[in-house]
C-alpha positions as CSV (number, residue, x, y, z in Angstrom):
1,X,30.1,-12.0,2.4
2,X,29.1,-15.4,2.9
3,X,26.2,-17.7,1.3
4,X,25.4,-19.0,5.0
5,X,25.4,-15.4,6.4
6,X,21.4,-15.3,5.1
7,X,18.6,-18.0,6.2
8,X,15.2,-18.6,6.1
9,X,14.3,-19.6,9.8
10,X,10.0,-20.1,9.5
11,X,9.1,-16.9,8.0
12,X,11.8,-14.5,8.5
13,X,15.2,-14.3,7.4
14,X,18.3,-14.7,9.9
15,X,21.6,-13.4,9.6
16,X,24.5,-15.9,10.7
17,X,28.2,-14.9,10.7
18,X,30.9,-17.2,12.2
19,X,33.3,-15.7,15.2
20,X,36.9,-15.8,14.4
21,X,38.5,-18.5,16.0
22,X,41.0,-15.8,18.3
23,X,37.4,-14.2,19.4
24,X,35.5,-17.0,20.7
25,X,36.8,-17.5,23.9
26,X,36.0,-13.4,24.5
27,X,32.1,-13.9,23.3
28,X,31.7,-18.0,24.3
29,X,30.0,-19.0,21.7
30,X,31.3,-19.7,17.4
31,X,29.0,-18.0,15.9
32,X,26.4,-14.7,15.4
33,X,22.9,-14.5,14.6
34,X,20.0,-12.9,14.9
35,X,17.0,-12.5,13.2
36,X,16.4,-9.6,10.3
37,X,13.0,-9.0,11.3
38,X,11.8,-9.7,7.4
39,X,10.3,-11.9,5.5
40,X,11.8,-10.2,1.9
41,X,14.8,-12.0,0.6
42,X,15.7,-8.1,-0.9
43,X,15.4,-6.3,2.4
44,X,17.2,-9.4,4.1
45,X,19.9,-9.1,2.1
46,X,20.7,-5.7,2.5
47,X,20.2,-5.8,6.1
48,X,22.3,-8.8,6.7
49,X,25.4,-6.8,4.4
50,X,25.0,-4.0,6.8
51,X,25.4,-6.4,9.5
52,X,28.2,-8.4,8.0
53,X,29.9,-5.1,7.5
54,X,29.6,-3.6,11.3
55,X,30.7,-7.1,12.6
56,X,33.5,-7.3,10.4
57,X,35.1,-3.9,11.4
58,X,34.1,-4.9,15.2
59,X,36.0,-8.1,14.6
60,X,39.1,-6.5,13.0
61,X,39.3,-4.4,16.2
62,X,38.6,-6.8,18.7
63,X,41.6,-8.9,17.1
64,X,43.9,-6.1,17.4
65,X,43.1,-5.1,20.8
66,X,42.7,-9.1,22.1
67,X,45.7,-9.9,22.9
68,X,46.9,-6.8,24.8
69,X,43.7,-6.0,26.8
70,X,42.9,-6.0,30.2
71,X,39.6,-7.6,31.5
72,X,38.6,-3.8,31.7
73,X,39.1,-3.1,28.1
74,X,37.9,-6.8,27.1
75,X,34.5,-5.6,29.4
76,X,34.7,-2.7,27.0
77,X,35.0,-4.3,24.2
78,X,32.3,-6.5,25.0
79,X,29.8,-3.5,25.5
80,X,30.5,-2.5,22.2
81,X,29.2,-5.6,20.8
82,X,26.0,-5.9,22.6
83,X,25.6,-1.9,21.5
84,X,26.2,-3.2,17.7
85,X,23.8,-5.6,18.3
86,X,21.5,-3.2,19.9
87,X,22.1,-0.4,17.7
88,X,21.3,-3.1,14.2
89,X,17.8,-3.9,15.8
90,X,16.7,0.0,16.4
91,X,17.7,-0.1,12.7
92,X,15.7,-2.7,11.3
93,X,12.8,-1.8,13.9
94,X,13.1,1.8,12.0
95,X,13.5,0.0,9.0
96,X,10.1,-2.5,9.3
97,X,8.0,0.6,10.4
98,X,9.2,2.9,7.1
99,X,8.2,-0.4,5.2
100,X,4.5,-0.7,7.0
101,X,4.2,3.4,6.3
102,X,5.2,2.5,2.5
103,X,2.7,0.1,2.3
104,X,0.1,2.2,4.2
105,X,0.9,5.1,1.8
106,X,0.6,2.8,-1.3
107,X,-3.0,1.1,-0.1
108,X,-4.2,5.1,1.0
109,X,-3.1,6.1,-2.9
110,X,-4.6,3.3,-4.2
111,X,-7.8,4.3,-2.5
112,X,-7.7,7.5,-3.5
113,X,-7.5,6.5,-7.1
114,X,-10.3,3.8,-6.5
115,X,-12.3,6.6,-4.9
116,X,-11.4,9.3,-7.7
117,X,-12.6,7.1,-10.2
118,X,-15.8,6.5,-8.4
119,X,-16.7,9.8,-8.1
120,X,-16.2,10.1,-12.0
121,X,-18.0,7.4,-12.7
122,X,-20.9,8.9,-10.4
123,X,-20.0,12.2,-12.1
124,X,-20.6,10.6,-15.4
125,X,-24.0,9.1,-14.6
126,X,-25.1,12.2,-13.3
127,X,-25.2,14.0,-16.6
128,X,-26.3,10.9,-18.4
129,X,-29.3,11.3,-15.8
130,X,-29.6,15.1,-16.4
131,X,-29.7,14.6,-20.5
132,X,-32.3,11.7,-19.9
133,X,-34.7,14.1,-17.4
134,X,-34.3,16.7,-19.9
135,X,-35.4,14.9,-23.0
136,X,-38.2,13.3,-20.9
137,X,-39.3,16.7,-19.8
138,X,-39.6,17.7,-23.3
139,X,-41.3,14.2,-24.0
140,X,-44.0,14.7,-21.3
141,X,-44.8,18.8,-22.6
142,X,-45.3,17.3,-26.3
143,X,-47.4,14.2,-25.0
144,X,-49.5,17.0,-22.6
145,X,-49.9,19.0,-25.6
146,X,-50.8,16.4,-28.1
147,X,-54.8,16.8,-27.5
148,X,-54.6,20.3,-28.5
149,X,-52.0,19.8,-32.0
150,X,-54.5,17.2,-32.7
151,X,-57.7,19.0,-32.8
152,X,-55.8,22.3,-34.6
153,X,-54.2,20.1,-37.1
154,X,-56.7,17.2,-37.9
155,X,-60.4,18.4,-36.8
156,X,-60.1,21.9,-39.3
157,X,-62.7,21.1,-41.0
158,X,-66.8,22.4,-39.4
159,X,-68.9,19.2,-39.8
160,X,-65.7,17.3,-38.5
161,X,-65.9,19.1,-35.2
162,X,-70.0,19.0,-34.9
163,X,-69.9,15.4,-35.7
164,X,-67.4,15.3,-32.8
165,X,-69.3,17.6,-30.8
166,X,-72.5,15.7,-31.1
167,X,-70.9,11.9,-30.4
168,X,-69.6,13.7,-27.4
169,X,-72.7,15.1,-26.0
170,X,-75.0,11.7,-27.1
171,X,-73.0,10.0,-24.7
């Protein structure tokens, strides 16, 4: 494989393979290329080795067949290409869209796992709450009861609770 087989052309990467010499004059131009449809050096890469690989076994068979073909067969063999060609884009079509449902699956998991721990967060506040309206519960009983401890326990005594009795009613 060659270095120049793999370019960055503005944001996507291009695969480039040179025509042998015997096969220009069949295809009228020197060279291939076409774009990968990617902007990932990785999936470039292994994209433009599947494509050097189909056009290298095309070009071993066009070179054997070249010389002895009709314009038939060279019609043929010209089809052939074009159905390489067309056959390497359904591929890295199918190949973009199992990348964009990769991604979608990772962003759905990592929403699920932002949501999840949301919801024990939430779950955690809850019985924070709960413990809190509990012990405040108990706090408002003794705070409504505390007239009633404090005349049983401090105001035992007779005179105490006359002497209160009688600043009450003087009022």
């Amino acid at each position: 494989m060659g270095k120049d087989m793999l370019r960055l052309l503005g944001s996507h990467y291009h695969f480039r393979r040179t025509i042998p010499h015997a096969l220009r004059p069949l295809f009228g131009r020197t060279e291939i290329s076409l774009s990968l449809q990617t902007d990932s050096k990785r999936v470039a890469r292994e994209r433009a080795a599947a494509l050097y690989a189909r056009t290298g076994q095309f070009f071993s068979k066009a070179s054997a067949m070249y010389d002895d073909a009709s314009p038939d067969d060279l019609k043929k063999l010209i089809t052939v290409y074009e159905d390489i060609i067309k056959g390497t884009d359904r591929v890295m079509e199918l190949d973009t869209e199992r990348e964009k449902a990769e991604h979608a699956s990772e962003r759905a998991s990592e929403r699920a796992e932002f949501l999840f721990d949301k919801y024990e967060q939430a779950k955690r506040l809850t019985d924070f709450l709960a413990t809190i309206n509990a012990g405040m519960a108990r706090l408002m009983n003794g705070i409504d009861k505390l007239p009633v401890t404090l005349e049983e326990n401090c105001i035992d005594q007779p005179t105490t609770r006359r002497e209160l009795r009688s600043s009450t009613t003087a009022r």
